[in-house]
N, C-alpha and C positions, 0 to 999 in steps of 0.2 A: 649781620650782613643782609643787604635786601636780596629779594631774588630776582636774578639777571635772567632772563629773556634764554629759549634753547636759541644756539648759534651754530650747530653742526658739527662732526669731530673734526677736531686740527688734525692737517694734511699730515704729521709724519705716522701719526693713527689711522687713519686709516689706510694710508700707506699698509701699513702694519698687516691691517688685516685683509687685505686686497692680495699680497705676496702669499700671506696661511693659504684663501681660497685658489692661488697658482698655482700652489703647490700642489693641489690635490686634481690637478686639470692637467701640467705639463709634465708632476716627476712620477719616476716608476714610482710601483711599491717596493719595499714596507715604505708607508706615508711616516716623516719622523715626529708629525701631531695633525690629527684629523680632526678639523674645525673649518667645518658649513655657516656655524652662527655668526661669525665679524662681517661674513660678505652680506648675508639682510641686516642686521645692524646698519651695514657700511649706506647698505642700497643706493651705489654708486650708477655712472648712469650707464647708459645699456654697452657704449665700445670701449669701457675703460680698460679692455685689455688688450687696447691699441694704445696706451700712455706708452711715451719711454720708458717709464721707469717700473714697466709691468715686463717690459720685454725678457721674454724667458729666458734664455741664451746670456743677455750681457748680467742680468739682473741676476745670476743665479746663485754665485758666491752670498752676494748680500741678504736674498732670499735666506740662502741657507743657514745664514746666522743668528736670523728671525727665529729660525725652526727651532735651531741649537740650543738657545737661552730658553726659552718656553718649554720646549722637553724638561728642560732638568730642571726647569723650577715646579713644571709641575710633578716631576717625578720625585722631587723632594718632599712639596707639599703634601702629597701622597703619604710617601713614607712616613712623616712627621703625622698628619692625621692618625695613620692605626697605632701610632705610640699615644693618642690623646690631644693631637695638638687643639687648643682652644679659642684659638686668635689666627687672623692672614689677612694681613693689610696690604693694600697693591698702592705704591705711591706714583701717580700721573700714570690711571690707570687704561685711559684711552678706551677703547674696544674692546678690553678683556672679556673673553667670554667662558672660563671656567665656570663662573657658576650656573651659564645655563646650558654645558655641557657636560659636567658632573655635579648635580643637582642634591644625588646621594651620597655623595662626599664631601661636598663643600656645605650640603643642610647640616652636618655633622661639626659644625664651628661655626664662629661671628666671623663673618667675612667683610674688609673694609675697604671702597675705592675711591681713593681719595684724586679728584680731578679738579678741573679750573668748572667752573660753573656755568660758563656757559655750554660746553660739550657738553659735560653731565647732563645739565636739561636736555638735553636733545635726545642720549643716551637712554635717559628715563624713559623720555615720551616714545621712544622707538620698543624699547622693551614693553611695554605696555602697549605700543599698537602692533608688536608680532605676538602676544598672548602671552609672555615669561612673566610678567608682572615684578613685583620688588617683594620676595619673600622675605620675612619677617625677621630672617641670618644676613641677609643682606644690608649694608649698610652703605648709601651713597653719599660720600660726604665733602661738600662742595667747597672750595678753600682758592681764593683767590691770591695765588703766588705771586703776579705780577706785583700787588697793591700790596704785598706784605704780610697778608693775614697767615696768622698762626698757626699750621698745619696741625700741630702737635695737640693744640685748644680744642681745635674742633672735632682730632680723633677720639678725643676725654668725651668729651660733648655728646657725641654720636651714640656712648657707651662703651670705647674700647678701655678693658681692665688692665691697669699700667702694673697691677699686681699678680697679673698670666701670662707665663710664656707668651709668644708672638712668633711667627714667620713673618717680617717686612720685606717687601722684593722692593728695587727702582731700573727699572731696565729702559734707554734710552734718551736717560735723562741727565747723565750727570756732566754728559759732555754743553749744556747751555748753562751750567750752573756758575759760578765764583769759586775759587776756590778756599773761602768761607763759606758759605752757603755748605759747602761741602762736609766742609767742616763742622758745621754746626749740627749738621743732619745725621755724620754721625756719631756725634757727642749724644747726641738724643736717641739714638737707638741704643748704643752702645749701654744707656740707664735703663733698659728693660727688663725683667724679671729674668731671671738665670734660667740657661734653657731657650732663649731666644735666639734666632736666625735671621741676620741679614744678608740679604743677596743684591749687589747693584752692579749693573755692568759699566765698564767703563772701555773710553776711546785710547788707544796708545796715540805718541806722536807719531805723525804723517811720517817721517823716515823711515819707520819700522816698519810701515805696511808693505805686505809682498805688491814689486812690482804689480800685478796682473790687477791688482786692486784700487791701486796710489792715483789712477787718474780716475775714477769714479768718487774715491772721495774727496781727491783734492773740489772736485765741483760740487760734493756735497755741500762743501765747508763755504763755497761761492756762494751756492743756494741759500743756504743757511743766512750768512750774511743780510745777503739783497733782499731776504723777504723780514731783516730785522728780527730775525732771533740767533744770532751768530753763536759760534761753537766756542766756547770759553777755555774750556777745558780738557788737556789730554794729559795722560800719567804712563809712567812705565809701572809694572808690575810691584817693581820694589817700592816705589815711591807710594801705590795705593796700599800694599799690606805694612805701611810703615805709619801710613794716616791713622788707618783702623786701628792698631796698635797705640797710638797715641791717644783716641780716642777713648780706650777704654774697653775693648774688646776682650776676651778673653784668649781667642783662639780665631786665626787669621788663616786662610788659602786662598791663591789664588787659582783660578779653574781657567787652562788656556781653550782657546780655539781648537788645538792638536787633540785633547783632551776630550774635552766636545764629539771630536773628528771619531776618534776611537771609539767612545761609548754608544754613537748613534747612528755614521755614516760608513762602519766598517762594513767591506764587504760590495758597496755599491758598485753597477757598474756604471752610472751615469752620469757621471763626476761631480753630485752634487756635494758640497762638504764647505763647511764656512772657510773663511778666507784665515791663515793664519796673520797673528801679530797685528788686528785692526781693533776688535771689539771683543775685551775677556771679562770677565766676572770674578768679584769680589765675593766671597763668603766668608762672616764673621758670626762668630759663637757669644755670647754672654754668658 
């Protein structure tokens, strides 16, 4: 693949990480993940938290959803680390910044993120001009989805061992996909070494989402559209732990919003708490 030119992170990324750095500006404490590093990553320009889609108050469900998925994946990864884990692939990994926010945790594994190439360069060149550089656990691996190219090729390529457990996450992505693509993807985790963990979240259909919610994302799904990456795919619960099943998985849950709610926003008094029945999570075992 040649190498494409840095082009900036795609909007729903830094989106992404514009909401982490809100969180830690607009909601009380306990923060449900404290992350400074997406906002210089992002280095958005000086009033962007005068966008709509920063606005505290309406934004705060979807905010909080952000928070929800990234807690417990990193509380997984976590856990999975002091059992040994040896492998953590992030697919369409946008602004992640675990590894330069647990540095001593994440240098304790190959860690892989695998994006469109042109982010990534930009990604790169920003981690090297805020001083984190690209540690040698660190592997950026650049795979142009649009055009085709083989995600799975270039994880082998980079060094990842198809013969060591794995943590793979995909959060935010599975709603632009086919549902082949889907499929496919996870046919190919699902052949991972026994001992492996995938985590992808997925969109329910528009019906289900609680009112309070259904008009912010029916205009997602506009947005989405009009800017030509439209939203392909939604699933119900049963329909996604019935995929993974098919796929090849060993052991299937699904992790709702409610769930979420409980393990991280109990207790608040500031009503922030993900929205139920929009955005839940797949977890599948090999």
């Amino acid at each position: 693949m040649m190498e494409q030119p840095a082009s900036g992170p795609e909007s729903s990324a830094e989106r992404v990480a514009l909401w982490r750095a809100m969180h830690l500006e607009v909601d009380s404490e306990p923060h449900i993940i404290a992350d400074e590093v997406g906002l210089r990553l992002a280095k958005p320009d000086t009033n962007w938290r005068e966008r709509p889609d920063m606005s505290p108050e309406p934004m705060k469900l979807f905010r909080a959803s952000i928070l929800a998925r990234a807690r417990f994946i990193e509380d997984l990864v976590t856990e999975r680390i002091a059992q040994g884990l040896p492998q953590y692939v992030i697919l369409g990994a946008g602004l992640d910044t675990f590894a330069q926010r647990q540095p001593e945790l994440a240098s304790r594994l190959q860690l892989f993120e695998v994006d469109q190439p042109g982010p990534q360069a930009w990604k790169r060149q920003r981690l090297m001009e805020l001083g984190f550089g690209i540690p040698d656990w660190l592997h950026l691996v650049p795979v142009d989805f649009e055009a085709g190219e083989d995600w799975w090729q270039a994880l082998i390529e980079a060094g990842f061992a198809v013969d060591q457990p794995a943590v793979v996450v995909s959060t935010g992505v599975s709603m632009y996909l086919t549902l082949e693509a889907i499929k496919a993807t996870l046919r190919q985790v699902a052949s991972l070494a026994e001992g492996s963990t995938f985590v992808m979240s997925f969109l329910l259909p528009l019906e289900y989402a609680d009112p309070e919610v259904r008009p912010g994302l029916e205009r997602a799904v506009e947005g989405a559209r009009a800017s030509g990456t439209p939203f392909l795919s939604f699933f119900t619960p049963e329909e996604m732990l019935t995929l993974a099943r098919e796929a090849g998985f060993r052991e299937v849950q699904h992790v709702s919003a409610d769930h979420l709610t409980q393990c991280y926003f109990s207790g608040r008094t500031d009503g922030l708490r993900p929205p139920s029945n929009t955005e839940e999570l797949l977890v599948a075992a090999t």
